[in-house]
C-alpha positions in Angstrom: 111.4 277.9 79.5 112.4 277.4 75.9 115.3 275.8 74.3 117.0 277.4 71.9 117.8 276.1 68.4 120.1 277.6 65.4 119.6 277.1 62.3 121.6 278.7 58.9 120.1 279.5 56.0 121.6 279.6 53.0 123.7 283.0 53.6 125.3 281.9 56.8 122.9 284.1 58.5 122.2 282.7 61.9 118.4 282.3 62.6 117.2 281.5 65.8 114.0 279.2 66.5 112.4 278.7 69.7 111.1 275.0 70.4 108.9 274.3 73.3 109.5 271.6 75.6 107.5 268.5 74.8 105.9 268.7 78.8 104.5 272.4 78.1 103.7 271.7 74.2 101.2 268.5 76.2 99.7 270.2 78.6 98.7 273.0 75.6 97.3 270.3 73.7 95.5 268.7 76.6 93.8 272.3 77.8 93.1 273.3 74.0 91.3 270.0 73.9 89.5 270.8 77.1 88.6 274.2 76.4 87.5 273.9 73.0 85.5 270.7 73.5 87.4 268.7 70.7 86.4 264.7 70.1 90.7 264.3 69.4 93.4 264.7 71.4 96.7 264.6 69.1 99.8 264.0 71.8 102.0 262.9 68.3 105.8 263.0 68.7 105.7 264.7 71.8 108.8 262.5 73.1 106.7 260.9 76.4 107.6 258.3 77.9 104.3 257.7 79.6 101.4 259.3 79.4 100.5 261.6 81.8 97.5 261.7 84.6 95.9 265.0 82.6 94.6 263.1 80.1 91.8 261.5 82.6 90.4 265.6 82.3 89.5 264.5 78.3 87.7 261.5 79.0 84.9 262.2 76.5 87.6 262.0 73.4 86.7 260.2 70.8 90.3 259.6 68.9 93.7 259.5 71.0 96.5 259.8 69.0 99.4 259.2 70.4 102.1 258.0 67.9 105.4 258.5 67.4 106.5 259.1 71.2 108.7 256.7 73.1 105.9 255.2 75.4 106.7 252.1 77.1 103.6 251.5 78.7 100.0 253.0 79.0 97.8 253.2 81.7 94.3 252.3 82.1 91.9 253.8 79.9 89.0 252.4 80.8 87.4 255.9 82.0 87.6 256.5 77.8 84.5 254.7 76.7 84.0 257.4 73.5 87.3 256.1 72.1 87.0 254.9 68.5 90.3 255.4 67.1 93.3 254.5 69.2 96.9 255.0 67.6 99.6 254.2 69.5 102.1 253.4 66.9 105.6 253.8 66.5 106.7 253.8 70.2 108.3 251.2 72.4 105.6 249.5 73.8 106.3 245.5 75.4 102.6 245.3 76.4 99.1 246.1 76.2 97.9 244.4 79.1 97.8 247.7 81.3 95.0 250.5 78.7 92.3 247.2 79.7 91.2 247.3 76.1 87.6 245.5 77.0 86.6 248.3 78.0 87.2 250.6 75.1 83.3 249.0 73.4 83.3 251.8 70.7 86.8 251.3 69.4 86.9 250.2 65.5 90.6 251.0 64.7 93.7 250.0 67.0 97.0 250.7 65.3 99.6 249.6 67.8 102.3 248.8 64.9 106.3 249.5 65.1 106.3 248.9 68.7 108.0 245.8 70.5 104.7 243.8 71.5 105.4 240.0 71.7 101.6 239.4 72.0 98.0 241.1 72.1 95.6 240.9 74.7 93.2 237.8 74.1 90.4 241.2 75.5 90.6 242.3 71.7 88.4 239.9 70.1 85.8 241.0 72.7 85.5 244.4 71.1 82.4 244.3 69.3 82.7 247.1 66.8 86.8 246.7 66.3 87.3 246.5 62.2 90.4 247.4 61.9 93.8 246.4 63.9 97.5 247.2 62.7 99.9 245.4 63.9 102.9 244.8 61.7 106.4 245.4 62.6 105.9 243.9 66.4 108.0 241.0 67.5 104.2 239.0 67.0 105.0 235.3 66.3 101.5 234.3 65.7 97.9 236.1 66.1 94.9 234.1 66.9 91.8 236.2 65.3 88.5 235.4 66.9 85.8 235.7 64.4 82.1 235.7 66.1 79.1 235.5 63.7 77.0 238.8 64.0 80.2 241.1 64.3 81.9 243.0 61.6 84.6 241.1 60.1 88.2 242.5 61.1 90.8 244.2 58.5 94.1 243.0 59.8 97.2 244.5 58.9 100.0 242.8 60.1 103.3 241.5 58.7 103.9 238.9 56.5 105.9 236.7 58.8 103.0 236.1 61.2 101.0 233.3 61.5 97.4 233.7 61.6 94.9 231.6 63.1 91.3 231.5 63.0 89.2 230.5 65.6 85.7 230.5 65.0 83.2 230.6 67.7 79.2 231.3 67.4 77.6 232.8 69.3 74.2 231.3 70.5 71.4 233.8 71.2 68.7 233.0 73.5 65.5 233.0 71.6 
């Protein structure tokens, strides 16, 4: 059930310390969330490789934090309409395609950096209240950032390397 780790201190003295298994350190975090009614579920450097089914039970989270893992892909999260801060950073992530971002209207920070995403779903500049997206150290060539009139303007941090281009679009209300 637990692995076993030893450790010496300064007099030799051999100290044992027992780490949980990142499966059974999830699923704690996952039914503490549940039972407790918490708006963040913190799955950080938990070693996954994917993200497991019990997360659908926390659909009413409000940040997912899931950095620091060795994720390759995510599934859909469309069920998590509360989300408004998504980190998914420093994993190994090729795409984003799969979470179907669009539907994720209340997210305003998105920090997928340090993964290995060659591009970002064209879905993101349809996510009204979305101010802030990190994005450096990706293999991004190029970002093109759709600015709409009457939506709060976008902090992009990215890397220096990447070209930026602005499209501009307005958006004609019917009077």
């Amino acid at each position: 059930m637990f692995d076993t780790e030893l450790l010496f201190n300064m007099s030799t003295t051999v100290v044992k310390r027992h780490k949980k298994k990142p499966a059974l350190r999830l699923m704690e975090r996952i039914e503490e969330c549940e039972k407790t009614g918490q708006y963040k579920l913190d799955i950080t450097h938990l070693e996954l490789t994917e993200l497991p089914l019990e997360i659908n039970v926390v659909v009413r989270i409000s940040q997912l934090l899931a950095y620091g893992n060795k994720l390759y892909s995510i599934p859909p999260l469309s069920n998590f309409r509360n989300l408004t801060i998504l980190d998914l950073s420093r994993n190994k992530l090729t795409t984003l395609d799969t979470i179907r971002i669009v539907h994720l209207q209340n997210l305003t920070l998105l920090d997928v950096s340090r993964n290995m995403l060659d591009a970002l779903p064209g879905d993101i500049c349809r996510l009204p209240v979305l101010v802030t997206l990190i994005c450096h150290r990706n293999k991004l060539v190029c970002i093109y950032v759709y600015i709409f009139i009457f939506i709060s303007p976008l902090s992009l941090i990215y890397s220096p390397s990447l070209y930026i281009y602005s499209l501009i679009y307005l958006m004609i209300l019917p009077i």
